[in-house]
Backbone as a chain_set.jsonl record, in Angstrom:
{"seq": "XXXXXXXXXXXXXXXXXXXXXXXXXXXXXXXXXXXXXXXXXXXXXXXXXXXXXXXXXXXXXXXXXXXXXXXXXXXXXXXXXXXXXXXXXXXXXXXXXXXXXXXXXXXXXXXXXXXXXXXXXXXXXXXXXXXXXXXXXXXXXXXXXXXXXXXXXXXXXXXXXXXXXXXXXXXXXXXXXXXXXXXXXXXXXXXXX", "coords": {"N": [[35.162, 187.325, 96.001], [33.332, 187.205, 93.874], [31.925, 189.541, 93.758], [34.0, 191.284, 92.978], [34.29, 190.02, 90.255], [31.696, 190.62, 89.207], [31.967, 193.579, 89.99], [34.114, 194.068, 87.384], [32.786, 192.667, 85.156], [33.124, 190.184, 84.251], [33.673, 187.536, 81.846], [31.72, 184.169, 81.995], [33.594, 182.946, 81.231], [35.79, 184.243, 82.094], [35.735, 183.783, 84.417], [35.463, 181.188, 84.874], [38.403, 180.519, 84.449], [39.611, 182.028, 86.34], [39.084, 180.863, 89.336], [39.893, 178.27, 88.283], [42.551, 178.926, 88.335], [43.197, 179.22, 91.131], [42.288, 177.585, 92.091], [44.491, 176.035, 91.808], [47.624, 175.024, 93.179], [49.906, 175.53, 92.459], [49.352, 177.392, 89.718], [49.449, 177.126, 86.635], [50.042, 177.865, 83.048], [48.858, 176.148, 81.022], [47.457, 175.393, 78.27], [46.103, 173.118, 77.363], [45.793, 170.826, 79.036], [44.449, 172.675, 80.693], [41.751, 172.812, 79.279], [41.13, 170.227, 79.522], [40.46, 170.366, 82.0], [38.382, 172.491, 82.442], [36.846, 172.181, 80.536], [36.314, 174.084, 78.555], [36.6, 175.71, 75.297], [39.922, 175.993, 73.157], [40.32, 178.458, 72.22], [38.492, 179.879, 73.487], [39.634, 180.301, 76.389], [42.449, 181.293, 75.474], [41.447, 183.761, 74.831], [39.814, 184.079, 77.218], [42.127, 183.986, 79.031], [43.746, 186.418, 77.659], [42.168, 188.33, 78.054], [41.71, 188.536, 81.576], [44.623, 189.115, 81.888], [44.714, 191.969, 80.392], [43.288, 192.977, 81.812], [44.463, 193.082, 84.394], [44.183, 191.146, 86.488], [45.741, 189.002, 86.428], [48.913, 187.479, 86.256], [51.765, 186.817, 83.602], [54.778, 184.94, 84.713], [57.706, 183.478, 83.838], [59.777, 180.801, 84.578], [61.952, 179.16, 86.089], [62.044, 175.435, 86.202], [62.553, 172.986, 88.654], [63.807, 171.058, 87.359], [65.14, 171.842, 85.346], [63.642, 173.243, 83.065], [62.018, 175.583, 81.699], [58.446, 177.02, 82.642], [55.31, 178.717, 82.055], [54.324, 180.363, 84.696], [51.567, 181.29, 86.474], [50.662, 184.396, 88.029], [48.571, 185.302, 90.591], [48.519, 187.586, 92.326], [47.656, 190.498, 92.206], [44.884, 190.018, 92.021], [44.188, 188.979, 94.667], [44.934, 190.962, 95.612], [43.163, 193.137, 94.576], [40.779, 192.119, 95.616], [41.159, 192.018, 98.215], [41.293, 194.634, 98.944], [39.09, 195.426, 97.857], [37.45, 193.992, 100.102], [38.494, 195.883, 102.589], [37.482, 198.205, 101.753], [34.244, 197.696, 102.042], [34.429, 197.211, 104.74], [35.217, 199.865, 105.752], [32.317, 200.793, 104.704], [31.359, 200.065, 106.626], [31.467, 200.333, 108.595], [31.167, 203.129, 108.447], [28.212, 202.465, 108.236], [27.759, 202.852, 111.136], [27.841, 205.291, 112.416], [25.438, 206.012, 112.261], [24.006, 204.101, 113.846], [24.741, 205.174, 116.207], [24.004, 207.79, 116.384], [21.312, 207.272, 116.403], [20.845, 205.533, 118.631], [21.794, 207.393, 120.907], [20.344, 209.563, 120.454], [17.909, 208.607, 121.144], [15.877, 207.192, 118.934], [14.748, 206.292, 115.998], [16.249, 207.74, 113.197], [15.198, 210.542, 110.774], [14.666, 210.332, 107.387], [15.952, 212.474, 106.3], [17.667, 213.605, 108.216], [19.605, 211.431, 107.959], [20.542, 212.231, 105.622], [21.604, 214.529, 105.994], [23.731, 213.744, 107.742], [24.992, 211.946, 105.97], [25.923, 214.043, 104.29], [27.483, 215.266, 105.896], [29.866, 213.149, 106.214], [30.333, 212.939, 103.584], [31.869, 215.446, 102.95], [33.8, 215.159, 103.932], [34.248, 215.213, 106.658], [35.674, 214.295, 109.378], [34.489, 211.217, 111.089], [34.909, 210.667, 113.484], [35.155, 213.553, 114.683], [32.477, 213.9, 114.059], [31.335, 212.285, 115.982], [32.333, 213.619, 118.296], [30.75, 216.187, 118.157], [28.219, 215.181, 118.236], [28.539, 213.62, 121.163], [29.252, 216.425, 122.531], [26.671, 218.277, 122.232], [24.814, 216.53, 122.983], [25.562, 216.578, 125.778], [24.956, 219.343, 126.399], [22.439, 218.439, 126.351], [20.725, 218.874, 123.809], [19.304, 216.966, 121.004], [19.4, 217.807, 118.107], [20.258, 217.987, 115.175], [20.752, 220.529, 114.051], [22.033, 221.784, 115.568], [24.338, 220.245, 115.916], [25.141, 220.406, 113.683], [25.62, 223.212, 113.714], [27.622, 222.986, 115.455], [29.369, 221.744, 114.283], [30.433, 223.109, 111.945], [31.758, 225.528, 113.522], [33.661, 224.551, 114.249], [34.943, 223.3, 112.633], [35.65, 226.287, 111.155], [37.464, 227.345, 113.097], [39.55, 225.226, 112.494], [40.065, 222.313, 113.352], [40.477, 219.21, 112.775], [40.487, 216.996, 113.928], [39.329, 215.363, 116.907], [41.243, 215.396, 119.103], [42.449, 217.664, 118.52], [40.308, 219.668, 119.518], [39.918, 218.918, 121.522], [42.245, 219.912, 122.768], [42.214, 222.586, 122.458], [40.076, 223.687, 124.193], [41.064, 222.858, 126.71], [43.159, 225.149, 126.797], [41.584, 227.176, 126.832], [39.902, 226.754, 129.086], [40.554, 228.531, 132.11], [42.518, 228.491, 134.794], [41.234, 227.293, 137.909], [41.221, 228.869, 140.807], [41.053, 228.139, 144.332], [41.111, 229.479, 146.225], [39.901, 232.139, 146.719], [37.338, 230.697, 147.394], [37.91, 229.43, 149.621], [38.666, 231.298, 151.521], [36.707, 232.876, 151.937], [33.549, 233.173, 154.349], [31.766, 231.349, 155.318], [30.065, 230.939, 157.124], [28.859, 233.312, 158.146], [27.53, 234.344, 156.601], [24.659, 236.097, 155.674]], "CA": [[35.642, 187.198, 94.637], [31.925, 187.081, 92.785], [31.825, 190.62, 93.824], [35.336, 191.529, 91.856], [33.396, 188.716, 89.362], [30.717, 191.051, 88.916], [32.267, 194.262, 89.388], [34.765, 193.705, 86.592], [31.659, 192.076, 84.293], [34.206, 189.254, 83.782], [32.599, 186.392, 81.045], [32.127, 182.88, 82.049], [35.296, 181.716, 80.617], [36.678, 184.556, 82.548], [35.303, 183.162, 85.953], [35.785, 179.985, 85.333], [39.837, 180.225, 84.567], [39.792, 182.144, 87.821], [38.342, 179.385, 89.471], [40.742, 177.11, 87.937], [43.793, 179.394, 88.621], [43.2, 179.878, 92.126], [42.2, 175.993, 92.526], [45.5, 175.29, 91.531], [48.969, 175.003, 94.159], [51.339, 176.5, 91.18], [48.951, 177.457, 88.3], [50.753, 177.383, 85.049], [49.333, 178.38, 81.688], [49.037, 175.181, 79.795], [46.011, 175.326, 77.525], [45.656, 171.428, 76.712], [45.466, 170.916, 80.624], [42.935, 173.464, 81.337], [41.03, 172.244, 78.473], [40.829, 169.142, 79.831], [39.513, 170.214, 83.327], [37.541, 173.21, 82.497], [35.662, 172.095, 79.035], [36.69, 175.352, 77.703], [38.057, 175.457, 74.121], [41.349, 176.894, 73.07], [39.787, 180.151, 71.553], [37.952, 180.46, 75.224], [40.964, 179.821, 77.041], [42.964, 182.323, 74.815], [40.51, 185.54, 74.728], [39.816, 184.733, 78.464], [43.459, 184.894, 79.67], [43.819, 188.088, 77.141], [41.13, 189.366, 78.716], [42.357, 188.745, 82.362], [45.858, 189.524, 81.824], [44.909, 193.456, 80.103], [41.873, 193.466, 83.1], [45.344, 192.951, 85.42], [43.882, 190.171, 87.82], [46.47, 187.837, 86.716], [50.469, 188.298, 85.206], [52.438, 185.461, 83.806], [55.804, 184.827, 84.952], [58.4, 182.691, 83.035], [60.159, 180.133, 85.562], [62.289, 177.625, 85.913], [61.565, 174.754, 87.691], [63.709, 172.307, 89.455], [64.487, 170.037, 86.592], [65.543, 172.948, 84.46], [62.67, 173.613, 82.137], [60.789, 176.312, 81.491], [57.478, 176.802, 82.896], [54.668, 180.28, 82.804], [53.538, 180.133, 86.092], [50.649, 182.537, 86.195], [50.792, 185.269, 89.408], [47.26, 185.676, 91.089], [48.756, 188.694, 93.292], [46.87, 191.062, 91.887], [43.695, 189.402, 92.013], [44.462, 189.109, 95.462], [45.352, 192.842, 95.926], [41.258, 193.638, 94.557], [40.007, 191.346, 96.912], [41.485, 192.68, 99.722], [41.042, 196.286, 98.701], [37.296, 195.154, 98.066], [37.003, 193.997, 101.481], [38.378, 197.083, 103.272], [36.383, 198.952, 101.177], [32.953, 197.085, 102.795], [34.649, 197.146, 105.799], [34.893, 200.83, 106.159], [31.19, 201.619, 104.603], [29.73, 199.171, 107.347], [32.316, 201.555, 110.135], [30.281, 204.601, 108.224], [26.785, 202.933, 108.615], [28.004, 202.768, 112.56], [27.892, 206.253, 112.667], [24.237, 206.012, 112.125], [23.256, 203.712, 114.995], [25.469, 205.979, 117.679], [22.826, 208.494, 116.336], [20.076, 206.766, 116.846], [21.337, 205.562, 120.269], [22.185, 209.482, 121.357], [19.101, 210.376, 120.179], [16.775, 207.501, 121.673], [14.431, 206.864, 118.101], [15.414, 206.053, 114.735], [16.323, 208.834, 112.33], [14.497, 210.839, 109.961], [15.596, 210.209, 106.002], [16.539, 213.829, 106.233], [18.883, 213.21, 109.346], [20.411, 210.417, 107.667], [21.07, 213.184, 104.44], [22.54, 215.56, 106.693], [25.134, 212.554, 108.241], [25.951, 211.418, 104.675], [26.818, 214.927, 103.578], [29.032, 215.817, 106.301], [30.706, 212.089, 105.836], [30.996, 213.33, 101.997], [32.115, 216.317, 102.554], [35.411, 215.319, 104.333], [34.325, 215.884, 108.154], [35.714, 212.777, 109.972], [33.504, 210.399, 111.831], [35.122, 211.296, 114.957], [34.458, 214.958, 114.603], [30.848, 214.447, 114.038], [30.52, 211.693, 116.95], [32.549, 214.57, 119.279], [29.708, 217.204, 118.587], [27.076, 214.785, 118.572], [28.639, 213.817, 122.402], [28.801, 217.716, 122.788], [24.938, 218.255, 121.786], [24.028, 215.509, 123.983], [26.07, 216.749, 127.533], [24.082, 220.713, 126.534], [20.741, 218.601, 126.366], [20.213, 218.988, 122.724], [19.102, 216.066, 120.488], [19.152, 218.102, 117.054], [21.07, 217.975, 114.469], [20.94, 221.908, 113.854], [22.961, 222.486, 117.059], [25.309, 220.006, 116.04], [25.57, 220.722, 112.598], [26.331, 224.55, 114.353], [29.277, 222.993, 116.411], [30.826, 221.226, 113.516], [30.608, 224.728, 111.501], [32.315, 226.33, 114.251], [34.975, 223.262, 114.745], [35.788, 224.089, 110.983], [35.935, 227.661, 111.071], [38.375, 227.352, 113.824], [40.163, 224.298, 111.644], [40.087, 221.441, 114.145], [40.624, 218.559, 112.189], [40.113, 215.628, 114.756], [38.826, 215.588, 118.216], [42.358, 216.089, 119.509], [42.485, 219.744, 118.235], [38.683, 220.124, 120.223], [39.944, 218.577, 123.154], [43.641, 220.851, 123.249], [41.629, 223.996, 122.578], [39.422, 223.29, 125.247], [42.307, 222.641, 127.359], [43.744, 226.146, 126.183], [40.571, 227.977, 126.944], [39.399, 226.469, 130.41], [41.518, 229.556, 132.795], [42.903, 227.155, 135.587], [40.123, 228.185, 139.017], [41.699, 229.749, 141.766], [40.578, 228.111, 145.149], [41.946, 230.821, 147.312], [38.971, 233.179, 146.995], [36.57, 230.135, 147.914], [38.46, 228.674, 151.081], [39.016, 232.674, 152.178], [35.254, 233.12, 152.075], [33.034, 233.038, 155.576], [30.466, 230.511, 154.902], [29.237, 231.117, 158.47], [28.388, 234.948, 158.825], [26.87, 235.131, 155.241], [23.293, 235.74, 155.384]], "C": [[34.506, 187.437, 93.64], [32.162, 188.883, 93.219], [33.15, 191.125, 92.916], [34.374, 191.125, 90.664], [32.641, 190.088, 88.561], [30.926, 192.689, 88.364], [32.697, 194.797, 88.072], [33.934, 193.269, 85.119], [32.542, 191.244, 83.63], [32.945, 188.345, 82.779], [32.659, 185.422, 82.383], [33.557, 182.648, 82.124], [36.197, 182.471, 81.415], [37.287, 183.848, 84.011], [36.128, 181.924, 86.241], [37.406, 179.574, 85.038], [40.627, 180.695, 85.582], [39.693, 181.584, 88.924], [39.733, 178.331, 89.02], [42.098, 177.207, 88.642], [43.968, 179.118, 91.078], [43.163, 178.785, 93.206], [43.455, 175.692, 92.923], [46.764, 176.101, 92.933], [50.023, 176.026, 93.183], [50.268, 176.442, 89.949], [50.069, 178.081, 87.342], [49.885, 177.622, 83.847], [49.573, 176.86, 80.786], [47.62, 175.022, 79.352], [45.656, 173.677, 77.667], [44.952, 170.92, 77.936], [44.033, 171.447, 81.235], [41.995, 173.282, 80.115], [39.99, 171.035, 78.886], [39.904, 169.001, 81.383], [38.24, 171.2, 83.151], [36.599, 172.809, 81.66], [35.493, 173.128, 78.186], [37.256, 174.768, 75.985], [39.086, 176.428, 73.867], [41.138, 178.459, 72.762], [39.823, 180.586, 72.981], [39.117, 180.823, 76.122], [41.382, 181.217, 76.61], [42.263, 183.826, 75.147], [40.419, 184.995, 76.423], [40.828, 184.898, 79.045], [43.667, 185.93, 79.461], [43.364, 188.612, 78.086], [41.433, 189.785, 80.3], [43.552, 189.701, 82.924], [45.679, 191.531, 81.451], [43.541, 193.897, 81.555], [42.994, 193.5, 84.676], [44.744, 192.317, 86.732], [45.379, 189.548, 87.611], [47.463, 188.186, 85.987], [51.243, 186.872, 84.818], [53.854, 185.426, 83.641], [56.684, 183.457, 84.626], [59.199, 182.497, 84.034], [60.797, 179.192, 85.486], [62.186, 176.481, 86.599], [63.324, 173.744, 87.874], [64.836, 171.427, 88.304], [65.15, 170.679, 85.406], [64.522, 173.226, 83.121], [61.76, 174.617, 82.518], [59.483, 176.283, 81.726], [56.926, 178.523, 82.49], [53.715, 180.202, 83.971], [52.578, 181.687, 85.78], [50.451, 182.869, 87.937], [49.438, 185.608, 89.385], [47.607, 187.146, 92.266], [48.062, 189.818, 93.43], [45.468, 190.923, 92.051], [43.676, 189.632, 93.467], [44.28, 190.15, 96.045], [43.669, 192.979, 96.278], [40.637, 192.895, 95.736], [40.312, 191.881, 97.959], [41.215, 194.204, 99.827], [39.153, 196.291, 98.598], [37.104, 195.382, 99.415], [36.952, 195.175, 102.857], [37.807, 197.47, 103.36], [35.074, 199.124, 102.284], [33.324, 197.153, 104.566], [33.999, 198.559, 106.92], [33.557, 201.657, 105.916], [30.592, 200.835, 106.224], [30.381, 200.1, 108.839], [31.175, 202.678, 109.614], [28.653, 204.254, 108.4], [26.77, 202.672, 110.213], [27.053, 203.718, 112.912], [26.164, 206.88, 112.79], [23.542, 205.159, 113.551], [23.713, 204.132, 116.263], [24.518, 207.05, 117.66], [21.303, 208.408, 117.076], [20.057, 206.335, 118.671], [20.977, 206.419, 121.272], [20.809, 209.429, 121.694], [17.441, 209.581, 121.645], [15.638, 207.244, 120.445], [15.607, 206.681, 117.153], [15.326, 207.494, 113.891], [15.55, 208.915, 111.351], [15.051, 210.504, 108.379], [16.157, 211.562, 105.907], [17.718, 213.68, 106.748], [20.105, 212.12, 108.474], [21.58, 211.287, 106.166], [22.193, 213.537, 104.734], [24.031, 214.688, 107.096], [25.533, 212.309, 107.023], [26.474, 212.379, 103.877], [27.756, 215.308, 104.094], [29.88, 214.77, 105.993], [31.198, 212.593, 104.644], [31.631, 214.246, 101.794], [33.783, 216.363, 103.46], [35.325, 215.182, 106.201], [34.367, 214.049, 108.351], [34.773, 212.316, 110.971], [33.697, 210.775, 113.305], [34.783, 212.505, 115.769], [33.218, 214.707, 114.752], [30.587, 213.509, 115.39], [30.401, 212.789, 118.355], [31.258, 215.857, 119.254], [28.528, 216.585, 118.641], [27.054, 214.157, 120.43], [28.568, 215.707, 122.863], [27.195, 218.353, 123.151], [24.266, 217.842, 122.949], [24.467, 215.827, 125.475], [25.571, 218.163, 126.997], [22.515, 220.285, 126.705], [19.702, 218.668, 125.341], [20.291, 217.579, 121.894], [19.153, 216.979, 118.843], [20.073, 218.674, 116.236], [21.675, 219.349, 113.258], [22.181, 222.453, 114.417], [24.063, 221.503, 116.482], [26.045, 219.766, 115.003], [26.628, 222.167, 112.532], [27.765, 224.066, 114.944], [30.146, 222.147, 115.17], [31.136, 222.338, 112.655], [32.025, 225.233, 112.23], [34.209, 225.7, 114.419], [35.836, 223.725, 113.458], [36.025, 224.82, 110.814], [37.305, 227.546, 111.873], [39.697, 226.321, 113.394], [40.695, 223.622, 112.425], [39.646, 220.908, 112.643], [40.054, 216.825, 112.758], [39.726, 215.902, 116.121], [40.253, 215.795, 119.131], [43.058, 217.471, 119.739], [41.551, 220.253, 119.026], [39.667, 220.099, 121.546], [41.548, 219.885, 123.981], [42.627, 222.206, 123.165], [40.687, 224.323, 123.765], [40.449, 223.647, 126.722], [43.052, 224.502, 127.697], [42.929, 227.33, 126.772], [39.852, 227.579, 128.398], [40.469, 227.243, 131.294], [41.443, 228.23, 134.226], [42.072, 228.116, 137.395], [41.324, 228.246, 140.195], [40.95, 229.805, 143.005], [40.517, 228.978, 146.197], [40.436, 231.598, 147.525], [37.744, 231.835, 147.663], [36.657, 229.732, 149.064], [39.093, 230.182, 151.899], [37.649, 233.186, 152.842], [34.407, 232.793, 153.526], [31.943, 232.666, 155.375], [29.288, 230.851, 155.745], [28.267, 232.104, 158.604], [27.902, 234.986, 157.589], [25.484, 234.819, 155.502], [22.401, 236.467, 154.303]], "O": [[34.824, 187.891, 92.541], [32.992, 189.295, 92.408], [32.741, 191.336, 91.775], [33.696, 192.019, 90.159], [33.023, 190.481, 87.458], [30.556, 193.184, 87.3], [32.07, 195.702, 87.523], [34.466, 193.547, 84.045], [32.791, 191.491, 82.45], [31.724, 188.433, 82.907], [33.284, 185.628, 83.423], [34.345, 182.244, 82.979], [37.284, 181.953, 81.673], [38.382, 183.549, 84.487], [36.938, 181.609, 87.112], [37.753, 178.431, 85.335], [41.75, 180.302, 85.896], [40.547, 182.016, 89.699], [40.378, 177.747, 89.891], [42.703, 176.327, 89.253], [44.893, 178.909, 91.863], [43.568, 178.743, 94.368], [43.722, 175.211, 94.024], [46.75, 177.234, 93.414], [50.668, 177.044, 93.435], [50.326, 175.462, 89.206], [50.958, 178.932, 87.298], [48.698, 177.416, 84.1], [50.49, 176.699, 79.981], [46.744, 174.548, 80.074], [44.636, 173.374, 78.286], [43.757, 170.626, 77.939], [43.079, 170.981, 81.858], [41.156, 174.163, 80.302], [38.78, 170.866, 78.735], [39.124, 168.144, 81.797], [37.157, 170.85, 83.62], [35.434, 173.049, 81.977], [34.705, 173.148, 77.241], [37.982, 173.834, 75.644], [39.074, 177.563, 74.343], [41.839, 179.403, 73.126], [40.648, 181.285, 73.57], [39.232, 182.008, 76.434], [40.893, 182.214, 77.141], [42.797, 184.783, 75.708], [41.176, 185.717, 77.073], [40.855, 185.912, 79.743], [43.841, 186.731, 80.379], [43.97, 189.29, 78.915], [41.462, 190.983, 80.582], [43.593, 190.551, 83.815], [46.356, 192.334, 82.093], [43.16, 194.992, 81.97], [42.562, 193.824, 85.782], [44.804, 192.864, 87.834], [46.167, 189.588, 88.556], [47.304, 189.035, 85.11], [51.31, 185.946, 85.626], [54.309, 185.816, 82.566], [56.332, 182.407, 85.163], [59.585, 183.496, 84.641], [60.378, 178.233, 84.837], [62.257, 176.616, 87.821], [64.484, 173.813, 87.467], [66.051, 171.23, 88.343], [65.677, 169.978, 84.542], [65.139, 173.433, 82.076], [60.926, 174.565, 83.422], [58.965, 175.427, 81.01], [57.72, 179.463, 82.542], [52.502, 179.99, 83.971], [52.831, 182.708, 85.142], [50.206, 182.059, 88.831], [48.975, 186.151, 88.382], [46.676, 187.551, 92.962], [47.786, 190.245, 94.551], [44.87, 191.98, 92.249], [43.051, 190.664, 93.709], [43.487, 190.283, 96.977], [43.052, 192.969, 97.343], [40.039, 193.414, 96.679], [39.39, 192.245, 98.689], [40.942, 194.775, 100.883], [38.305, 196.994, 99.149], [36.744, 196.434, 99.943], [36.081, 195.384, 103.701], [37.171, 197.606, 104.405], [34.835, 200.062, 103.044], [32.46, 197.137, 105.443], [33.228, 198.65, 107.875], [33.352, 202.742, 106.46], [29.522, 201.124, 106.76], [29.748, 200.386, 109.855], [30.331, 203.052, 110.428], [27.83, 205.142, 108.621], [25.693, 202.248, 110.632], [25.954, 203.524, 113.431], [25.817, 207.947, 113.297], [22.62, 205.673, 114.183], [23.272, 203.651, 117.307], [24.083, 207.398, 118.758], [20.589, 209.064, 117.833], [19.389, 206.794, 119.597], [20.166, 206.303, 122.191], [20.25, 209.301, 122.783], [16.593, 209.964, 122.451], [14.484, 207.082, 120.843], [16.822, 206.813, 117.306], [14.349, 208.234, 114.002], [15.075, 207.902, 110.837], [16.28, 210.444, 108.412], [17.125, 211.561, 105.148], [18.743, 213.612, 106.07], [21.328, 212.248, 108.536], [22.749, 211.076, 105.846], [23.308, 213.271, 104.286], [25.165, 215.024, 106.752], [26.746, 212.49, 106.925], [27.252, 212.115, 102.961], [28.775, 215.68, 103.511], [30.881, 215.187, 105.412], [32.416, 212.732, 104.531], [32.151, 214.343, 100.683], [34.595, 217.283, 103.556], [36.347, 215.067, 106.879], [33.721, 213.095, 107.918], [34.275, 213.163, 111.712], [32.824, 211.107, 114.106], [34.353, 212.612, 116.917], [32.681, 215.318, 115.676], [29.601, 213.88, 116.025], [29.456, 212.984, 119.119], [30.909, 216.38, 120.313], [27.604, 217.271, 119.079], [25.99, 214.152, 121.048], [27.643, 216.055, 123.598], [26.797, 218.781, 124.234], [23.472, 218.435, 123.679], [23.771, 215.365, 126.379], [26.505, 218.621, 127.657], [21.588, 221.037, 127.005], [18.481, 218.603, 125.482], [21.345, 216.964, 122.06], [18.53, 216.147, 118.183], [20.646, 219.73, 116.505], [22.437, 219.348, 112.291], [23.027, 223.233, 113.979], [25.114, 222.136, 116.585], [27.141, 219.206, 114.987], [27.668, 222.379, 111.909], [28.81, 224.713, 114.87], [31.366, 221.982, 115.187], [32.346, 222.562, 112.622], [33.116, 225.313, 111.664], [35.326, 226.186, 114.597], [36.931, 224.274, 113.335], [36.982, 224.749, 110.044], [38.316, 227.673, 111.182], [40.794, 226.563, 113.898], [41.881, 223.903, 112.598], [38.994, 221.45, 111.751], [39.48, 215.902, 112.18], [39.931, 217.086, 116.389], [40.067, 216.607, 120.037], [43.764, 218.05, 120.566], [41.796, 221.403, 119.389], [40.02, 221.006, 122.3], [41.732, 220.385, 125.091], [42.439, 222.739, 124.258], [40.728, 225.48, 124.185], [40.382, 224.6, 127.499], [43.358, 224.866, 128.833], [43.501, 228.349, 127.16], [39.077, 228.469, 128.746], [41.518, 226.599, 131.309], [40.577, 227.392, 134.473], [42.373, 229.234, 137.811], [42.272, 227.461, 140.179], [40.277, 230.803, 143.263], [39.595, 228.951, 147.012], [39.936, 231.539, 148.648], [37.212, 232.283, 148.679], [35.624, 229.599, 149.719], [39.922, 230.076, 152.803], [37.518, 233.736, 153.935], [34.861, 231.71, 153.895], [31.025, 233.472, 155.226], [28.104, 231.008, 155.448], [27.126, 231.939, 159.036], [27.778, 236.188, 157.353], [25.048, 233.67, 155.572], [21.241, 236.103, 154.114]]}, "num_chains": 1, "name": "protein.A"}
């Protein structure tokens, strides 16, 4: 949430009615209330819901409750949403700095800042993670550690418009002619000198 917090460059007063809201089982919008717990004053209060409400963390929904009166319950769903969309987010850079220690792995040393360039432009430039791990396994079953050769096979992967290692692996498939034991088990192992 401090990360939203921060992103967002929420105030104080914004924080701390987020904080309040989020405390609460059924937050409701009653100024006098949150006055009384936060130490905010009514202005604060006021400009930081505004501020919330057009920043779309929080929405307030007019309710009735049990006893038939009117309440504005205030919806954190949104708020919610960012947070979770945050987290993905972090989720999937820390999957993309993976892609960096399968390198290093492969390789056997730590990468050059160059190397690391080259990996963050193909990442940027659309080529999926999978793709680049498949020619960096490629690379590595020819014997090659360098990221020339396997910059060359993702070239080639693209030219040909393989998309995922599925397309590699069917073309492959497509292109291996099926061997033909016949001529080997016909052959006279014996008399050949």
């Amino acid at each position: 949430m401090f990360k939203v917090v921060k992103d967002l460059k929420l105030s104080l007063a914004e924080l701390i009615l987020l904080i309040y809201f989020t405390n609460e089982e059924n937050p409701v919008f009653d100024p006098l209330l949150i006055k009384k717990v936060t130490f905010l004053n009514e202005e604060e209060i006021m400009e930081g819901f505004t501020n919330l409400t057009n920043k779309k963390l929080i929405s307030l929904d007019v309710v009735k409750t049990d006893d038939g009166k009117i309440s504005e319950k205030v919806e954190l769903a949104n708020l919610y949403k960012i947070i979770a969309s945050d987290l993905t987010k972090e989720t999937k850079e820390e999957q993309t700095e993976n892609i960096f220690d399968i390198f290093e792995k492969e390789f056997g040393r730590t990468l050059s800042p160059m190397e690391f360039e080259i990996i963050n432009a193909w990442l940027k430039s659309g080529i999926k993670k999978e793709l680049i791990i498949g020619a960096l396994k490629e690379a590595t079953y020819n014997g090659v550690s360098n990221l020339r050769y396997i910059d060359k096979i993702i070239y080639e992967w693209n030219k040909k418009g393989f998309k995922n290692i599925i397309d590699v692996n069917k073309h492959l498939i497509k292109k291996t002619p099926p061997t033909d034991n016949k001529d080997l088990f016909d052959y006279n192992w014996l008399e050949d000198e």
